[in-house]
ZADOGU-730239 format. One line per 2 residues: number of its first residue (from 1); their letters; for each residue x, y, z of C-alpha. Coordinates in Angstrom, 3 decimals. Example, Ala and Ser with C-alpha at 12.3 -4.5 7.8 and 13.67 -1.06 7.14 Angstrom:
! ZADOGU-730239
1	as	12.300/-4.500/7.800 | 13.670/-1.060/7.140
//
This chain:
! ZADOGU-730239
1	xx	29.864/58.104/148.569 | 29.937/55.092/146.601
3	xx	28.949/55.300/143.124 | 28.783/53.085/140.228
5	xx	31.712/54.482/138.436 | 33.890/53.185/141.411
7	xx	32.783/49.979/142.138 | 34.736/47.318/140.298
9	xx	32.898/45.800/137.274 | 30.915/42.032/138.203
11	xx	32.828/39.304/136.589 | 30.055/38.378/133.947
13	xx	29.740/34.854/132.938 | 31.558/33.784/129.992
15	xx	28.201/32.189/127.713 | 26.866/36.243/128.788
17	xx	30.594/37.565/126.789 | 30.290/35.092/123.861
19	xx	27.002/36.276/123.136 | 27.866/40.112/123.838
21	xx	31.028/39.596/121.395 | 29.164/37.747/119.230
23	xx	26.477/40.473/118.769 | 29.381/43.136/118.015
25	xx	31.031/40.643/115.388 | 27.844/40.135/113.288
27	xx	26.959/44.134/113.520 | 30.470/45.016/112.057
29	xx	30.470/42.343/109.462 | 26.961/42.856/108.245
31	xx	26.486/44.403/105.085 | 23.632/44.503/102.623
33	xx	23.428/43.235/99.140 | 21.234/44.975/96.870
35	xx	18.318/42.850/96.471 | 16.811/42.634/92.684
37	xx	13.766/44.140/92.327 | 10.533/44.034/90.094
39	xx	7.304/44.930/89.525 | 4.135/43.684/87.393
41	xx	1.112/45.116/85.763 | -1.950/43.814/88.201
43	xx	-4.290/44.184/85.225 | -2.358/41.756/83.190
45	xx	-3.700/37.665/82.453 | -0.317/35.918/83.060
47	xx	-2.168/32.613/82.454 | -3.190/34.115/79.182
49	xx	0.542/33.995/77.952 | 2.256/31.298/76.473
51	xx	5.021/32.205/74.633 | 8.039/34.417/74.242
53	xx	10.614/36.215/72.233 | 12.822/38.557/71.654
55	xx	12.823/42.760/70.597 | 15.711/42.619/68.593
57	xx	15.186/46.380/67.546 | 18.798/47.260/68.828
59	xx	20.382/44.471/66.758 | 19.556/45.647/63.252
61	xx	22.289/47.893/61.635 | 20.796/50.884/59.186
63	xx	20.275/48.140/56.130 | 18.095/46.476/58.145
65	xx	20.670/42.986/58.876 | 20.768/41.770/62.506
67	xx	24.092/42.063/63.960 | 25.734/38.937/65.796
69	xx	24.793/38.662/69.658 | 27.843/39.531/71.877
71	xx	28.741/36.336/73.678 | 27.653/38.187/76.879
73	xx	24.103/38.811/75.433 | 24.188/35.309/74.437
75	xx	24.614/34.482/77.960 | 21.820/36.921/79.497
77	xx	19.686/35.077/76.738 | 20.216/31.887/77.583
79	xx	19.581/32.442/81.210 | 16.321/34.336/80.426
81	xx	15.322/31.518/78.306 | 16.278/28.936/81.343
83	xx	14.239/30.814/83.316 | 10.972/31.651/81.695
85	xx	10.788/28.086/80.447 | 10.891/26.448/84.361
87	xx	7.942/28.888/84.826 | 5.779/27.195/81.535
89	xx	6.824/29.503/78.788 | 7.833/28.684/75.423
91	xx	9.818/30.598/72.803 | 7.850/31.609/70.262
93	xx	8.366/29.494/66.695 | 10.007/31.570/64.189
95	xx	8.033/33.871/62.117 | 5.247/34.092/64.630
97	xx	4.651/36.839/67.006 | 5.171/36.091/70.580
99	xx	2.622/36.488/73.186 | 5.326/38.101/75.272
101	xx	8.117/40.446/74.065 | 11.706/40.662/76.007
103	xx	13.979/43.156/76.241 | 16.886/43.861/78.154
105	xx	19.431/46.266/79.076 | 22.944/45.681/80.784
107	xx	25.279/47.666/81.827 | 28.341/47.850/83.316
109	xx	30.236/51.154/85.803 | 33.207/51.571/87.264
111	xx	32.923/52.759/90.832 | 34.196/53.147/94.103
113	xx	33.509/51.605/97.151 | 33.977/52.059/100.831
115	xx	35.545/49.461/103.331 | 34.489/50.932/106.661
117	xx	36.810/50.546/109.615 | 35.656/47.577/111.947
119	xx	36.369/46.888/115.426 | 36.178/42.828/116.586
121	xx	35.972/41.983/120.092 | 36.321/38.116/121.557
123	xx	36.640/37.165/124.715 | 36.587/33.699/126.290
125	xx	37.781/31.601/129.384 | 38.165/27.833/129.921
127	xx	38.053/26.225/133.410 | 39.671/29.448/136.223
129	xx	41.405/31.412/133.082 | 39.783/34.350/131.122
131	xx	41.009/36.233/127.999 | 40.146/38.033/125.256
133	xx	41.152/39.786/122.394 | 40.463/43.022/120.177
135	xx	40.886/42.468/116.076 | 40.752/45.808/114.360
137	xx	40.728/46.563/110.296 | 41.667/49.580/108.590
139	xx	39.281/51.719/106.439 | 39.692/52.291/102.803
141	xx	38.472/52.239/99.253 | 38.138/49.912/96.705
143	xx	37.609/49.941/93.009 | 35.022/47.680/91.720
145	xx	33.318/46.664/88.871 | 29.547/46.953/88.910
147	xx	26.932/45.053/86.257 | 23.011/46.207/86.117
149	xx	20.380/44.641/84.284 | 17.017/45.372/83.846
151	xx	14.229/43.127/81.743 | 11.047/44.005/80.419
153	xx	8.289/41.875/79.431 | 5.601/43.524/76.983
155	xx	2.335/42.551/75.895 | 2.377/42.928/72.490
157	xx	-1.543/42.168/72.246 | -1.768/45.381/74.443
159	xx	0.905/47.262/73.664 | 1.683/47.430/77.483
161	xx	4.708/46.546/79.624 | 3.501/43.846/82.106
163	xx	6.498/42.713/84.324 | 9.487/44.611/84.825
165	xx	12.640/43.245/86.884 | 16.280/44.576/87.369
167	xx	19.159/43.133/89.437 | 22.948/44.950/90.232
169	xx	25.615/42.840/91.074 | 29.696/43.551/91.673
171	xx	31.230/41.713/89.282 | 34.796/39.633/89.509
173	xx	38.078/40.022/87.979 | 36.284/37.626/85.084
175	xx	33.603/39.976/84.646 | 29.940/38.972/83.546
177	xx	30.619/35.352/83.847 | 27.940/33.093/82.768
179	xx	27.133/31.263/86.224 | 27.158/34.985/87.744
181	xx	24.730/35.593/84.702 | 22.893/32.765/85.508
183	xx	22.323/33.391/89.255 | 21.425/36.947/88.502
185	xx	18.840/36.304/86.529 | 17.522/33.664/88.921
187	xx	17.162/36.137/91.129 | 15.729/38.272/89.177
189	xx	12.918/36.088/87.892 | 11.823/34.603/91.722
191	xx	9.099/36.924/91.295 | 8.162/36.384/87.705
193	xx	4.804/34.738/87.570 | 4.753/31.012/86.211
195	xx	2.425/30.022/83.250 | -1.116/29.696/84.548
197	xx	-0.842/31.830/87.437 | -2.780/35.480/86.896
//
């Protein structure tokens, strides 16, 4: 009786390998970055808004003086600012109240992650000549560094927070650089509507 199990395998094509192998290779190096998220009031006028500024609640010290921003604050500021001004929106001239009020929290954990074990497979053959190869990593864990940011935009006219956005990143050896700053909040703010859009 001749079953499958002892027939000898078919010699498959090489293009039919590469694209097997390469199938394998992009499942075990896949991995998902958190993607920011955010969500917005549907009852709020977005075209209604025109400027901005900040809830500096958190700053002022029992007497009622504004502490100094930290220079990473500065940073998040600075790329909040960058960003709601390419979508129309001005800050607010001092003394005057803003149509929109930010706020922000960061923070930064300490946690572990896991490096899964991966298997690679390649295989190849040029002219009569076939090969191939097996590439194997080890499993482990890592200690990283994680920021998290979340912004909130509030209608002061209604009391009411309209647009709400928050982003997690691993951060480097530097820490919360500004270009990693910078990018996060880019990301952040894709979905932020621009000045005259409802």
């Amino acid at each position: 009786m001749d079953s499958a199990l002892n027939r000898p395998l078919r010699r498959l094509p090489a293009p039919v390998w590469l694209a097997l192998a390469s199938i394998v290779l992009a499942a075990g190096c896949a991995s998902q970055a958190q993607q920011p998220t955010s969500m917005h009031d549907p009852e709020a006028n977005f075209s209604a808004y025109k400027t901005f500024g900040w809830d500096d609640s958190a700053r002022t010290d029992a007497s009622g003086d504004k502490q100094p921003l930290p220079l990473v604050e500065t940073n998040i500021r600075s790329a909040i600012t960058a960003e709601l001004t390419g979508k129309g929106y001005e800050p607010a001239a001092e003394g005057t109240t803003p149509d929109l009020l930010i706020a922000y929290e960061a923070s930064r954990a300490e946690t572990v992650k896991n490096r899964p074990f991966r298997v690679g497979v390649g295989v190849g053959s040029w002219g009569g000549s076939g090969g191939g190869s097996v590439g194997v990593s080890s499993s482990g864990v890592k200690n990283v560094s994680e920021g998290r940011l979340v912004i909130h935009a509030v209608d002061l006219a209604r009391k009411a927070e309209v647009w709400q956005g928050q982003v997690q990143r691993e951060l480097g050896k530097g820490g919360a650089e500004p270009a990693v700053v910078q990018a996060a909040v880019a990301e952040v703010f894709q979905d932020f509507p621009a000045r005259g859009q409802p």
